[in-house]
BALOBA-1460 file (C-alpha; in Angstrom, 3 decimals):
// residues 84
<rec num="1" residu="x" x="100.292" y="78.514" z="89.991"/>
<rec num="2" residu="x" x="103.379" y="77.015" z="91.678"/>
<rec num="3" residu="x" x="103.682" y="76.339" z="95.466"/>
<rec num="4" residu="x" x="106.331" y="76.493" z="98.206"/>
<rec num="5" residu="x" x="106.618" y="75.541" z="101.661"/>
<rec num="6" residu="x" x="107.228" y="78.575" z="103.800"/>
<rec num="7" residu="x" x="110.457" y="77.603" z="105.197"/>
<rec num="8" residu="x" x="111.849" y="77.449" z="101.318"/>
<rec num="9" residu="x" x="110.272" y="81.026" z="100.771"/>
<rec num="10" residu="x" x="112.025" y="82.098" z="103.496"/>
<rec num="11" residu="x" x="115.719" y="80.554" z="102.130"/>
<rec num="12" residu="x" x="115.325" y="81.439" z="98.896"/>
<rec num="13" residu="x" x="113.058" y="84.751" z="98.991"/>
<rec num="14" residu="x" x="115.034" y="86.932" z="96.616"/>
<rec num="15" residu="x" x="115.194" y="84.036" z="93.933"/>
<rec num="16" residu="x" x="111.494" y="83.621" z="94.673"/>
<rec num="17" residu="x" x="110.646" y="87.630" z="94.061"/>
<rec num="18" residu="x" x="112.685" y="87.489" z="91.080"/>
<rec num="19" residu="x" x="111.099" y="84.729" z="89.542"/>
<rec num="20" residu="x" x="107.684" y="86.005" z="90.554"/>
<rec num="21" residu="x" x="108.354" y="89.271" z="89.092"/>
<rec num="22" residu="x" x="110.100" y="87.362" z="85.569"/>
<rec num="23" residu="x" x="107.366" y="84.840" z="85.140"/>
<rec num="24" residu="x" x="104.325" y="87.184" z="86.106"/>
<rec num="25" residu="x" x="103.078" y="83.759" z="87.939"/>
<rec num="26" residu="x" x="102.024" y="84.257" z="91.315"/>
<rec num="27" residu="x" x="103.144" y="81.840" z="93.707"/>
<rec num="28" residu="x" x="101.143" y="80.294" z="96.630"/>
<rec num="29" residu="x" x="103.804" y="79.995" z="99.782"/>
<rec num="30" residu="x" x="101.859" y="77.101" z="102.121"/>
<rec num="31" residu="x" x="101.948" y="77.835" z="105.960"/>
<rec num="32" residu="x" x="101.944" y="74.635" z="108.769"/>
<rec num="33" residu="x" x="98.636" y="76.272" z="109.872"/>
<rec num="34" residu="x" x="97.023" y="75.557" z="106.591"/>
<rec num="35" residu="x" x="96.457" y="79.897" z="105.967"/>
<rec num="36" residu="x" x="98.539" y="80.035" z="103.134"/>
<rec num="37" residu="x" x="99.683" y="83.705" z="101.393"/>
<rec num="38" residu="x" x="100.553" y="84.344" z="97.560"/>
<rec num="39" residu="x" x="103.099" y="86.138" z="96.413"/>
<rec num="40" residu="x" x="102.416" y="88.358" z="92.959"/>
<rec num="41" residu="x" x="104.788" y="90.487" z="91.725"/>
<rec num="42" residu="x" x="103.948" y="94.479" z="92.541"/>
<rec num="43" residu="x" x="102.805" y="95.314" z="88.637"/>
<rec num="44" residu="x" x="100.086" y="92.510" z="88.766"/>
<rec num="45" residu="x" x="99.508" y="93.966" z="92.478"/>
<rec num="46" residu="x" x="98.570" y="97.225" z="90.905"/>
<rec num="47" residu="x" x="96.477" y="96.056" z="87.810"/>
<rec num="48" residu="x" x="94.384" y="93.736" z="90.009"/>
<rec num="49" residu="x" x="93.674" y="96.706" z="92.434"/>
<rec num="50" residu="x" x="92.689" y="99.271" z="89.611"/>
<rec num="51" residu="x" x="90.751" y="95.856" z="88.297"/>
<rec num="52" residu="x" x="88.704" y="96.191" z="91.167"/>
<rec num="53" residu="x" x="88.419" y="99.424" z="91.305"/>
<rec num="54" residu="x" x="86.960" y="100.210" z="87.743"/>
<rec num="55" residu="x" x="84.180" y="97.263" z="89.253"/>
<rec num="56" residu="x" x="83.466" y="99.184" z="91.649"/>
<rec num="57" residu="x" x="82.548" y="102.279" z="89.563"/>
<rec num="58" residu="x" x="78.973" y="101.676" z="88.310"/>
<rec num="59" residu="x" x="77.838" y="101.150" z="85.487"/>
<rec num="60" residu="x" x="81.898" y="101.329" z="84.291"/>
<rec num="61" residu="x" x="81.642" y="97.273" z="83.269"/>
<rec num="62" residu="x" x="78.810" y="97.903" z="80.898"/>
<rec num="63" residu="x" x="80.724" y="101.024" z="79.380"/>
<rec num="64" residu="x" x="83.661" y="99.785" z="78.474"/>
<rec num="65" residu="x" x="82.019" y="96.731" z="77.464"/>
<rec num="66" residu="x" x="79.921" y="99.202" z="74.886"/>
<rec num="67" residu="x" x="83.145" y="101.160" z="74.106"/>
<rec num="68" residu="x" x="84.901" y="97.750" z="72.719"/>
<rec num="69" residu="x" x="82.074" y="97.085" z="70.207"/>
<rec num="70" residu="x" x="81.897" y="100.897" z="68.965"/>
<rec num="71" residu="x" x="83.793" y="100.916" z="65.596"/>
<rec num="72" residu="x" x="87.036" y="102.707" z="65.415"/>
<rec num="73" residu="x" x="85.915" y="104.836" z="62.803"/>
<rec num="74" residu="x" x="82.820" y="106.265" z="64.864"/>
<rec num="75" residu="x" x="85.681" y="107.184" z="67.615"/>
<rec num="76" residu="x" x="86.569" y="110.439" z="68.639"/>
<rec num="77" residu="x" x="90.304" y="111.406" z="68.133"/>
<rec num="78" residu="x" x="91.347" y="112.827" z="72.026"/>
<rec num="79" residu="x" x="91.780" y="116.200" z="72.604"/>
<rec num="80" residu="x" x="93.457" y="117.331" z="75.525"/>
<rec num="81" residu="x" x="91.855" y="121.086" z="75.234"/>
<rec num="82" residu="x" x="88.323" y="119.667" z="75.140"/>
<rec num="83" residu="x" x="86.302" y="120.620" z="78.366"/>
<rec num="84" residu="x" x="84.956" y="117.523" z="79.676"/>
């Protein structure tokens, strides 16, 4: 992960943003006060919050987990008519 001062974030913010969003590196921006921010680019934004939200389902970890070791050929083929 890179690093900038904030006074260089702040002169060169829409080169920063585009390279952020480009690279899909998140950039740390480093504050006098020592609370530094990060910048990450609003698609990794998104997948970290539904990340964290799919953790916060229970017992969703251990299901997916279970669904990536279940052959393809036991799968079900979706069916958008099927009544859940």
């Amino acid at each position: 992960m890179t690093a900038t001062t904030l006074a260089r974030a702040q002169k060169n913010l829409a080169e920063l943003v585009s390279d952020v969003n480009e690279s899909c590196r998140p950039v740390i921006i480093a504050n006098d006060d020592g609370k530094n921010a990060v910048l990450v680019s609003e698609e990794d934004w998104n997948s970290m919050q539904e990340t964290l939200y799919l953790y916060s389902i229970p017992g969703m970890v251990e299901s997916i987990i279970n669904a990536r070791m279940e052959p393809l050929s036991e799968c079900k083929v979706y069916d958008p008519n099927e009544e859940w």
